[in-house]
VMD Tcl script that draws the C-alpha trace (Angstrom):
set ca {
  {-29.14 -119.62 131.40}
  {-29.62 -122.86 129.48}
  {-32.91 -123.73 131.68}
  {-33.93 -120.35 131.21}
  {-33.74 -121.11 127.06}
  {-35.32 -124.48 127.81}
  {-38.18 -123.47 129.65}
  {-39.00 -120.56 126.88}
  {-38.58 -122.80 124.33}
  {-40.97 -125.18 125.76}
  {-43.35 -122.29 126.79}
  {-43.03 -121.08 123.08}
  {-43.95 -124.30 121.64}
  {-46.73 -125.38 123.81}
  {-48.04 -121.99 122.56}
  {-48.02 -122.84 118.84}
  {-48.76 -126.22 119.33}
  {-52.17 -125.14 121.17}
  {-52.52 -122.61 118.29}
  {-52.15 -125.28 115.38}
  {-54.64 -127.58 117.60}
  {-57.03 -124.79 117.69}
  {-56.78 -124.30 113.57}
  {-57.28 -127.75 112.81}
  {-60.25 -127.38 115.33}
  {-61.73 -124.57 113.48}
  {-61.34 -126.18 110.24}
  {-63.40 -129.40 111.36}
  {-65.96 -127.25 113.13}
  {-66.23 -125.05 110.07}
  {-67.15 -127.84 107.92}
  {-69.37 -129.10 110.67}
  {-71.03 -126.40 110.71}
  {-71.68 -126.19 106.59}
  {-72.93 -129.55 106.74}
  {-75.60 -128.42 109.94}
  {-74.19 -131.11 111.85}
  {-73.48 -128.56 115.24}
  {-75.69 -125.51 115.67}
  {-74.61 -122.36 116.96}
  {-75.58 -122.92 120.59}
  {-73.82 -126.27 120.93}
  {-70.54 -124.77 119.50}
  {-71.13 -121.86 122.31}
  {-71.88 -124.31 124.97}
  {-68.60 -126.21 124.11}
  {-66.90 -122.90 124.01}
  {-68.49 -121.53 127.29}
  {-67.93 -124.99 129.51}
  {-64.24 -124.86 127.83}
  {-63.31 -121.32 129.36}
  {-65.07 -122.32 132.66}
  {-61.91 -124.69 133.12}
  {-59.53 -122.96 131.70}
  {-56.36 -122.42 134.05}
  {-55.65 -118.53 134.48}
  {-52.13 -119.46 132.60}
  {-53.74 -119.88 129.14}
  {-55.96 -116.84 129.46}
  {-54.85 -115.57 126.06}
  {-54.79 -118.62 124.36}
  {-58.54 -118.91 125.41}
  {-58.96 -115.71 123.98}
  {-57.92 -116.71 120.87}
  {-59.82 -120.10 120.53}
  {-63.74 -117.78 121.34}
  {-63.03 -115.56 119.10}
  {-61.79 -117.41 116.28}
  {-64.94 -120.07 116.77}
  {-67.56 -117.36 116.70}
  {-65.89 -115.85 113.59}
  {-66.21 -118.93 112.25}
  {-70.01 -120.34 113.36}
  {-71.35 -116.98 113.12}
  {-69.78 -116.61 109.95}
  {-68.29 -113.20 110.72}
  {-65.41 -110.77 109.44}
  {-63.76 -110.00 112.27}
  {-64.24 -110.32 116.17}
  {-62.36 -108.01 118.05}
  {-62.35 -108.01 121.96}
  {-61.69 -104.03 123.35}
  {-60.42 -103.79 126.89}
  {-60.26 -100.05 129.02}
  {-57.58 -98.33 128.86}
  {-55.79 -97.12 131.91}
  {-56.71 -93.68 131.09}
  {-60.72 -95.06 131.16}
  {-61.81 -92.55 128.44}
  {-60.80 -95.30 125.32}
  {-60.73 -98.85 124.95}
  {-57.84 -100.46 122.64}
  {-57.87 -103.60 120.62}
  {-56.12 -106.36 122.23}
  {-57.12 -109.43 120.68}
  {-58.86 -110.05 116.82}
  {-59.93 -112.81 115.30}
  {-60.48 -112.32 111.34}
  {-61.72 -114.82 108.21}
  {-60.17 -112.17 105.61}
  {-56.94 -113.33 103.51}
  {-53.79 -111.63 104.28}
  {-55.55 -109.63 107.15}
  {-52.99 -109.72 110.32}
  {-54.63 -111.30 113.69}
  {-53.85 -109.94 117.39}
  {-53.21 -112.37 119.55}
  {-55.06 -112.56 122.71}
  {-53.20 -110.80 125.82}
  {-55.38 -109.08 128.46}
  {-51.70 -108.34 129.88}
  {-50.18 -106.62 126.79}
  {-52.07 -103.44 127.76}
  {-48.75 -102.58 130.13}
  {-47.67 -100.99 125.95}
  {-51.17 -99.27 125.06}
  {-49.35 -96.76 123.04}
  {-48.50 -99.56 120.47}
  {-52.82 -100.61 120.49}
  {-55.05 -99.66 118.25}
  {-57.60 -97.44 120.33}
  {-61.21 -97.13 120.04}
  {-62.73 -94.02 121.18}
  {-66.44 -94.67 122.77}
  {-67.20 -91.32 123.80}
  {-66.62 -90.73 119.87}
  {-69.51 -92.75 119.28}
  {-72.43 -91.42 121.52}
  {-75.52 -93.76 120.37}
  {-73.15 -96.94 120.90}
  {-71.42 -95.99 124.59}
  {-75.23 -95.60 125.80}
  {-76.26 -98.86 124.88}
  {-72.54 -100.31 126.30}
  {-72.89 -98.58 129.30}
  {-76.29 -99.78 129.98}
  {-74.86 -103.44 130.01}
  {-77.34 -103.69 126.03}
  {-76.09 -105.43 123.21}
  {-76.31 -103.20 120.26}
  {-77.06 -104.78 116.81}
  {-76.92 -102.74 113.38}
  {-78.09 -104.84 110.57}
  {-78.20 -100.83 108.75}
  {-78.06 -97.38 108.89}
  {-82.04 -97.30 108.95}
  {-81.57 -98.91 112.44}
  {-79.87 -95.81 113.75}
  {-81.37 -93.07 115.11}
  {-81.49 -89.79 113.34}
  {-78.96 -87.74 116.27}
  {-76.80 -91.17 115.60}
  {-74.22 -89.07 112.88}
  {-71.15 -90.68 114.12}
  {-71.94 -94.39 113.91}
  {-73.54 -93.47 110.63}
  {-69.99 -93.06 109.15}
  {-68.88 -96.21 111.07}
  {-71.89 -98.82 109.34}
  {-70.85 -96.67 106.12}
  {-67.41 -98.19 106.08}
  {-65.80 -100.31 103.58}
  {-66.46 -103.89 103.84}
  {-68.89 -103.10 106.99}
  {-72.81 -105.24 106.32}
  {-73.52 -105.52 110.08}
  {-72.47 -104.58 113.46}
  {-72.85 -106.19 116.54}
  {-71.01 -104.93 119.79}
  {-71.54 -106.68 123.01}
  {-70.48 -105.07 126.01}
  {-68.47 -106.95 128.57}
  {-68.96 -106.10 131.92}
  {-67.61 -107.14 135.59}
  {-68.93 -105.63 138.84}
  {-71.53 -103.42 136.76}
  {-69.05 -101.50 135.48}
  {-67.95 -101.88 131.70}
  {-64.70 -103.09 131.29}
  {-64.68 -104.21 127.25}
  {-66.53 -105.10 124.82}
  {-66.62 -107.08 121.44}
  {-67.01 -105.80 118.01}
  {-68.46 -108.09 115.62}
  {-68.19 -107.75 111.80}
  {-70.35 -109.52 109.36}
  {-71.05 -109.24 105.46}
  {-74.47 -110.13 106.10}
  {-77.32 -110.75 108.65}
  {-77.09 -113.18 111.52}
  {-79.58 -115.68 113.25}
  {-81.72 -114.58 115.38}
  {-80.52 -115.97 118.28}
  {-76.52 -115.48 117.97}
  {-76.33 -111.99 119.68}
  {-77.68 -113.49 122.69}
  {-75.26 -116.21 122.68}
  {-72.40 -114.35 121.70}
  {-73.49 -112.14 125.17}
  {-72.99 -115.73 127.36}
  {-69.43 -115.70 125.48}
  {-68.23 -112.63 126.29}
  {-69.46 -112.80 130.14}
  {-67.53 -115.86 130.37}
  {-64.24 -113.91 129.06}
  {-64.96 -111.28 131.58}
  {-64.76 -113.62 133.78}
  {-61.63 -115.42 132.65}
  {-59.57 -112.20 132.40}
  {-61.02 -111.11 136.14}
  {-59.82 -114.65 136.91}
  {-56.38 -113.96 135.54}
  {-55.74 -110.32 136.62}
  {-57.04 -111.13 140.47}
  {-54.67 -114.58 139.89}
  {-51.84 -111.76 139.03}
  {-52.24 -109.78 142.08}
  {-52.53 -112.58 144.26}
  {-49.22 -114.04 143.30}
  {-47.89 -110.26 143.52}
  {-49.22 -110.00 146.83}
  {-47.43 -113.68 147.97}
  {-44.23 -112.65 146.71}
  {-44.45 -109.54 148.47}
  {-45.10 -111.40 151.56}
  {-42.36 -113.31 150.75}
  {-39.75 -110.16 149.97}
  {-40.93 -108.53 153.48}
  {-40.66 -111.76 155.70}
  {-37.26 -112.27 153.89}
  {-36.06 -108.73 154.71}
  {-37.37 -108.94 157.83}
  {-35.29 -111.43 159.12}
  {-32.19 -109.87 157.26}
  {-33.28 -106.76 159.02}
  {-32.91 -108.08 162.67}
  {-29.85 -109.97 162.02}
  {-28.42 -106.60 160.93}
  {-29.68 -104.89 163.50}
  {-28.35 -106.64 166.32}
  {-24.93 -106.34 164.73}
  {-25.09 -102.85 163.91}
  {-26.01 -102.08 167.59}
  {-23.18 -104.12 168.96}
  {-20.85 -102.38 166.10}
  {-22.18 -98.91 167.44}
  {-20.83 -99.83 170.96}
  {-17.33 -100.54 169.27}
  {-17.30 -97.28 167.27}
  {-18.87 -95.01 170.22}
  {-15.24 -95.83 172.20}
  {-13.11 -95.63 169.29}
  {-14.07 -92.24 168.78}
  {-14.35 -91.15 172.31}
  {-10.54 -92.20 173.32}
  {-9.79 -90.76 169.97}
  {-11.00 -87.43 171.10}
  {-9.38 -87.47 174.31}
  {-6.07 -88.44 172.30}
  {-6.59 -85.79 170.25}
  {-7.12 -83.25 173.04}
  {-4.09 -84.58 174.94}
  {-1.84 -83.82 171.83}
  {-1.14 -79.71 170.11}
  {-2.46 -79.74 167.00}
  {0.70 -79.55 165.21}
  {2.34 -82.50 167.59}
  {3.41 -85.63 165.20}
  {0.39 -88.55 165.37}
  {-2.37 -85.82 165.24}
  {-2.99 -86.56 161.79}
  {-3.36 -89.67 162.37}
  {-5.81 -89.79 165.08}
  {-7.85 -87.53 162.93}
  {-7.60 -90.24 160.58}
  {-8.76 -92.57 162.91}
  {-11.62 -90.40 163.96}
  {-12.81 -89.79 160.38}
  {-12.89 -93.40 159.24}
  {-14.69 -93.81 162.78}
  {-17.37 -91.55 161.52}
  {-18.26 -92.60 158.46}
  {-18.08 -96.60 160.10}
  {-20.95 -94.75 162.30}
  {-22.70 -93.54 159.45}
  {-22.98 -96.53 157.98}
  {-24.00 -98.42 160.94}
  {-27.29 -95.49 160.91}
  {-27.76 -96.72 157.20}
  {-27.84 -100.35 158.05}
  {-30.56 -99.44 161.19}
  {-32.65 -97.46 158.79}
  {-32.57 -100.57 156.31}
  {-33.34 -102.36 159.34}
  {-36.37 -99.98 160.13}
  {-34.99 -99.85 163.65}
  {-34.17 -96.72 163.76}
  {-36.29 -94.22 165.12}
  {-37.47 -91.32 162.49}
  {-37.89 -87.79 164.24}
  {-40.11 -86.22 161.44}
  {-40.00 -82.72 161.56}
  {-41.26 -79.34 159.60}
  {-38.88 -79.03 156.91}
  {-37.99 -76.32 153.78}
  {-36.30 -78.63 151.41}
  {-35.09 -75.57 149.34}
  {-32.90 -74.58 152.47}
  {-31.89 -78.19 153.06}
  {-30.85 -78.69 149.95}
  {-28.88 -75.41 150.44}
  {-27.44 -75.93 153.43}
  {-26.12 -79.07 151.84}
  {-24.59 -77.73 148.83}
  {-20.90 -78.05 149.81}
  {-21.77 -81.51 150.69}
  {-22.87 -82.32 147.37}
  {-20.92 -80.60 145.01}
  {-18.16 -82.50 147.38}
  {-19.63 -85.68 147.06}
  {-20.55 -85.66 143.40}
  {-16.73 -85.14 142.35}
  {-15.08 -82.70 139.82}
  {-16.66 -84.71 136.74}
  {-20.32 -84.05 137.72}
  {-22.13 -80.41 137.22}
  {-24.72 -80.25 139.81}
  {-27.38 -78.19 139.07}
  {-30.64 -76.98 140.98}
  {-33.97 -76.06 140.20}
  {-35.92 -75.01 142.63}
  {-39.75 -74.84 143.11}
  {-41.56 -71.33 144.16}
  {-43.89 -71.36 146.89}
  {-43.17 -74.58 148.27}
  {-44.91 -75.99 151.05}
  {-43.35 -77.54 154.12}
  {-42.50 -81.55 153.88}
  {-42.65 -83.50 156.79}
  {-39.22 -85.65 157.27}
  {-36.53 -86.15 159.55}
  {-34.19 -84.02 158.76}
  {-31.08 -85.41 159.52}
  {-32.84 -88.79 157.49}
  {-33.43 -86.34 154.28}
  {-29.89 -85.50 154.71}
  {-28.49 -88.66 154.32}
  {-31.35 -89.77 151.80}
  {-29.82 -86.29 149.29}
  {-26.44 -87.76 149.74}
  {-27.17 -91.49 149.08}
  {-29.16 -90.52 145.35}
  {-25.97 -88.07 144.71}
  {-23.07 -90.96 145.52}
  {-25.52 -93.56 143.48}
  {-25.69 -91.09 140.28}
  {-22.01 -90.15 140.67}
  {-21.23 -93.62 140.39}
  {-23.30 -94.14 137.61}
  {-21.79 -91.12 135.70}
  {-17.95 -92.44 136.40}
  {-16.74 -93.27 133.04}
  {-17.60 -89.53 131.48}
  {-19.43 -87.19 134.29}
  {-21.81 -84.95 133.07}
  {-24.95 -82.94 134.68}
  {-26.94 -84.03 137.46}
  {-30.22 -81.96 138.42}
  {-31.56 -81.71 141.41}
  {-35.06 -80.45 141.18}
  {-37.95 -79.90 143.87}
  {-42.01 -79.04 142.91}
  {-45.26 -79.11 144.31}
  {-48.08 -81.83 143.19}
  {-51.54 -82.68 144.36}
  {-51.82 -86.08 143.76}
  {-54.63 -88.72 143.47}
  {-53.98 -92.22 142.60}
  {-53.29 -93.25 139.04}
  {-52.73 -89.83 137.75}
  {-49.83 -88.50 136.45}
  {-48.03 -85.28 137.59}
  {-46.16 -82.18 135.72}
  {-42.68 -81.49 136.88}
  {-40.35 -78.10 135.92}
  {-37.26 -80.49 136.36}
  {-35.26 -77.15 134.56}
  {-34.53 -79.39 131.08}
  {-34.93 -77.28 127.94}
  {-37.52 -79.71 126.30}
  {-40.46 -79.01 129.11}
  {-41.42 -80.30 131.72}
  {-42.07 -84.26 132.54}
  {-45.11 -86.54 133.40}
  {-44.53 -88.59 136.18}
  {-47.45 -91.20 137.04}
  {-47.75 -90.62 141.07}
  {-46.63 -93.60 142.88}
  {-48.62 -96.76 143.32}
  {-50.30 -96.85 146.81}
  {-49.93 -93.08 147.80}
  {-52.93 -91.45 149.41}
  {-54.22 -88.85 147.73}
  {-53.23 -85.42 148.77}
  {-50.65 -82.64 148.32}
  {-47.07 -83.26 148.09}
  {-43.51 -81.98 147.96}
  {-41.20 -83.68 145.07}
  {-37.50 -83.65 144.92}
  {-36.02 -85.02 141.77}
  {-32.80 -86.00 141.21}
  {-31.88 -86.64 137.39}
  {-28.29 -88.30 135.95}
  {-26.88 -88.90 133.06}
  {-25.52 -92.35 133.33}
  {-25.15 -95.19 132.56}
  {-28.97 -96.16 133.11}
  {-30.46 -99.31 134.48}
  {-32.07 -102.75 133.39}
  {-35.84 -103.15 134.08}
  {-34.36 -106.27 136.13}
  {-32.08 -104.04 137.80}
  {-34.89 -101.28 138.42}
  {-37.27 -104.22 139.59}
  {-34.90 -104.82 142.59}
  {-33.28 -101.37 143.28}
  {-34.47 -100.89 146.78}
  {-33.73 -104.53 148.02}
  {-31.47 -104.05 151.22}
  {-27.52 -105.25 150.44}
  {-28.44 -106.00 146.63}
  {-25.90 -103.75 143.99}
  {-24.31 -104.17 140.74}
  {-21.15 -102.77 141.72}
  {-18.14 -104.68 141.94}
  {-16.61 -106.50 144.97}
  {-15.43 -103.82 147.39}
  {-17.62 -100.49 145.78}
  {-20.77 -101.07 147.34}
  {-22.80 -101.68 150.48}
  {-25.99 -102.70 148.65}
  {-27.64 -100.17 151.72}
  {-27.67 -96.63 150.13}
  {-31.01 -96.55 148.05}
  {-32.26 -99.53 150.53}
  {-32.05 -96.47 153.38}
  {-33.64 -93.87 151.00}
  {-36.76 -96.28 150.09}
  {-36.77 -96.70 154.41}
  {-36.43 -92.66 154.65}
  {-39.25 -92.11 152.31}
  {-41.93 -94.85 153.86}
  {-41.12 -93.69 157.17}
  {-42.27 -90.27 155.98}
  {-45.45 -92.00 154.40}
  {-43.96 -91.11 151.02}
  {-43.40 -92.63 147.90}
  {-40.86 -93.24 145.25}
  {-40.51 -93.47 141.20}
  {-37.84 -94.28 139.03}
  {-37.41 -94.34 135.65}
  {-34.30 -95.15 133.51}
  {-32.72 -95.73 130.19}
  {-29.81 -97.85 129.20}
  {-27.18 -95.13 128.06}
  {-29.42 -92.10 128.49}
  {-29.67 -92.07 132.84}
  {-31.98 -92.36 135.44}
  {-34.30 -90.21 137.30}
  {-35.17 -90.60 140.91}
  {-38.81 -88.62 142.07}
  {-39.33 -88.94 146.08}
  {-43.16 -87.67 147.15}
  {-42.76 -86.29 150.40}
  {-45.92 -85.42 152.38}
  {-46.58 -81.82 153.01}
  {-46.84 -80.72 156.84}
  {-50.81 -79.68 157.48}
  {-51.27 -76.58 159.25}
  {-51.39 -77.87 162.36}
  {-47.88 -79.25 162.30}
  {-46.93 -75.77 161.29}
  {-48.23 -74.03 163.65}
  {-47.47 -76.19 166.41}
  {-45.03 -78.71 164.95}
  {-41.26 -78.75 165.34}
  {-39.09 -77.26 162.58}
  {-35.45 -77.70 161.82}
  {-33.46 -74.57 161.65}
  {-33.47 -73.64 158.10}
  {-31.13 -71.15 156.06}
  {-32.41 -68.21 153.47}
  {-32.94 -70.02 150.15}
  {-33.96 -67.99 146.52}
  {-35.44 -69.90 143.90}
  {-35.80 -70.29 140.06}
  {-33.70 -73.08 137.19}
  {-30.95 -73.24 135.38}
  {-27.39 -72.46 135.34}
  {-28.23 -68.92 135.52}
  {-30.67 -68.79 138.13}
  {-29.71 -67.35 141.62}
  {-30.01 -70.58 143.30}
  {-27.35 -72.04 140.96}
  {-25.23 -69.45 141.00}
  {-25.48 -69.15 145.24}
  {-25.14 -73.18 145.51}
  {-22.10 -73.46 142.93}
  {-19.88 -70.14 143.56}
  {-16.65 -70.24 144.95}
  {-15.06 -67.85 146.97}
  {-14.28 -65.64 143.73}
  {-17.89 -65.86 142.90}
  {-16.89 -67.48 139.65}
  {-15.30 -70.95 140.33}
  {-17.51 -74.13 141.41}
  {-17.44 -75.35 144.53}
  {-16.99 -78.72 143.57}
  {-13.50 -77.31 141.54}
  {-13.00 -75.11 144.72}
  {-13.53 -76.97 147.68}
  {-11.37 -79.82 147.88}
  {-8.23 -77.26 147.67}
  {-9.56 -75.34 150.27}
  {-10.12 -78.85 152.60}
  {-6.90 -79.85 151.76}
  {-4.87 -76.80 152.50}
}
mol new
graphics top color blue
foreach p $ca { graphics top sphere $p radius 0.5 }
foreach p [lrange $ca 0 end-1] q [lrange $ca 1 end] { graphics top cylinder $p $q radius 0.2 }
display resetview
């Protein structure tokens, strides 16, 4: 912890240090420039040789330094740098430089963007006459309203603005595609020469920030590399034990069967080879956890209604969840066919229900277990009737999933939530925040190796105190499959949400048709 502290620290300082450098830099080049003793294109060939060398660590303090020296040798208001937005229809402020008292500065961050909600946003396709000339790759300067074209209404208001003389917006482009640009306000005309020299400062911040974000994935990449050769060798080691464990439990529960044949049901020791048996099973249940972790284990995908499944496994559930949790379902109309091993989706339903029971221990409360449709395409975001009362949610389809149609089974708690640290490591095999003695560390492990083998993908989200919501995107079976594919016997299944709905009511009833099953069920076990 106290390395942590002392490496922040030191990260923090170096920060403001560099910052209180770069003032005392911009106050000698200031006067430098009032006394004519640097011209304009020496201060951008300083600046430009500078960011050439720059290590992709102190991207945004580079960001800060350009900007703030061609506020200053320009002179200019403000210079504000505009990056895309994920959504590529806006762009949003993430770094300004400004020479007004009391105005507040953004610091440079190409990264910050992860929080665009918080960024001030500036609409291009507001401004026609501009996003031409960005688009083209042309810097656009307005020294007046008299340079704008008559069909030019919107930018009209923009020159018009309070405190506005002239305009200059460069466009920043990488791969001929524009990525940014910079807005440049001045109270008054410019040299001649300074948009073109502002251009050869904003190309080299292009390429800084490509420099950074490809430095970013790279080092994602590497540490995946690193994660998957890691697992990998976990993987074999607990393979090979799990097969010789398998070996074990396969004669434990065959000489428990033939003891249990040998013996009337109601002769003394039954109980406790059934006992034996049981404990025997769910040893061998684990062991197919640990070889799907593993990826050893061979998946048998198959044609398969996940409306029935989840019927069929109802009792299971409402068993396995505990008297303190209200399952409910909400099931999609008209859905498709997924392709999954079935006896794999099984186990992958029960996992996510023991992992939210566990999180809803202290109080209980509702878990939903929904299932939809969704074309998907990559970076998009689908709509899900997850059956709450305030509408349906937006869930951004995973990262990596080919584009296509899908079949999406949600399963929502209401625990205790999770850490974005926690989150970040979910699926790691044998990793869990439970105590000593409560956890394998295997469950979600198995459902992350259930879902790839099905060339699916997975997204959580969570909330400290509010829950967390597990959405698995499960290929849909093409026609082919269907009509000549296997499919696993499947029971009648209605449809609809809520606690009223026919599926709820035919998944939850007891035998009186009023009591849950989860309330009923044990009794009946037990008796």
């Amino acid at each position: 912890m106290g390395s942590h502290l002392t490496s922040f620290a030191s990260d923090h300082s170096d920060r403001l240090t560099g910052r209180t450098r770069s003032r005392d830099a911009l106050t000698r080049l200031a006067k430098q420039l009032r006394s004519g003793e640097q011209p304009l294109h020496e201060v951008v060939a300083s600046l430009s040789s500078r960011l050439l060398d720059l290590p992709e660590t102190n991207v945004g303090q580079g960001i800060d330094e350009a900007l703030n020296e061609l506020g200053v040798s320009l002179p200019a208001d403000r210079v504000t740098l505009y990056l895309r937005a994920a959504d590529a229809a806006s762009y949003v402020e993430v770094a300004k430089a400004s020479q007004i008292a009391g105005e507040s500065l953004c610091a440079g961050d190409p990264d910050g963007m992860s929080n665009e909600s918080a960024l001030e946003a500036f609409a291009l396709a507001d401004y026609p006459f501009i996003a031409g000339k960005m688009f083209k790759g042309e810097v656009l300067e307005l020294r007046s309203v008299d340079d704008l074209p008559g069909e030019a209404t919107q930018e009209r208001s923009l020159v018009r603005a309070p405190r506005t003389g002239s305009l200059l917006f460069v466009p920043m482009v990488s791969h001929g595609a524009l990525v940014g640009f910079v807005e440049i306000e001045a109270p008054r005309c410019w040299a001649p020469e300074a948009p073109s020299l502002v251009r050869v400062v904003v190309d080299m911040l292009a390429n800084l920030i490509e420099r950074k974000r490809n430095h970013d994935k790279l080092q994602k990449i590497e540490d995946r590399l690193q994660t998957t050769q890691r697992l990998e060798i976990v993987g074999r080691v607990a393979s090979g034990i799990a097969h010789d464990f398998n070996n074990y439990l396969t004669a434990i529960l065959g000489y428990g069967e033939l003891l249990s044949c040998e013996l009337d049901a109601d002769r003394r020791g039954q109980e406790e080879i059934n006992e034996i048996r049981n404990a025997a099973g769910r040893a061998s249940l684990l062991v197919k956890q640990i070889l799907g972790v593993s990826r050893s284990k061979k998946h048998d995908l198959k044609i398969l209604d996940l409306n029935s499944a989840l019927a069929s496994l109802g009792n299971i559930v409402d068993r396995v969840a505990g008297d303190d949790v209200e399952v409910t379902y909400c099931f999609g109309t008209d859905l498709a066919n997924a392709r999954v091993d079935p006896e794999n989706f099984d186990q992958l339903v029960l996992n996510l229900v023991t992992n939210a029971r566990d999180a809803m221990a202290h109080e209980g409360g509702p878990l939903t277990i929904a299932t939809n449709s969704a074309k998907c395409s990559s970076g998009t975001a689908v709509t899900l009737d997850v059956g709450r009362d305030d509408g349906a949610l937006d869930v951004v389809v995973p990262v990596g999933l080919a584009p296509g149609d899908y079949v999406v089974m949600s399963v929502l708690d209401t625990g205790s939530g999770m850490t974005d640290e926690t989150r970040v490591r979910l699926f790691e095999p044998f990793f869990t925040t439970k105590e000593r003695g409560r956890g394998t560390g295997i469950g979600l492990s198995s459902v992350a190796g259930i879902v790839e083998a099905s060339e699916g993908g997975i997204v959580v989200t969570s909330e400290l105190g509010v829950g967390s919501t597990f959405h698995m995107f499960l290929p849909v079976a093409d026609d082919a499959e269907v009509n000549h594919g296997r499919s696993a016997p499947q029971p009648p299944i209605v449809t609809g949400c809520g606690e009223n709905s026919v599926a709820t009511r035919a998944l939850g009833a007891g035998l009186d048709g009023t009591r849950p099953q989860r309330q009923w069920l044990p009794r009946s076990l037990g008796e």
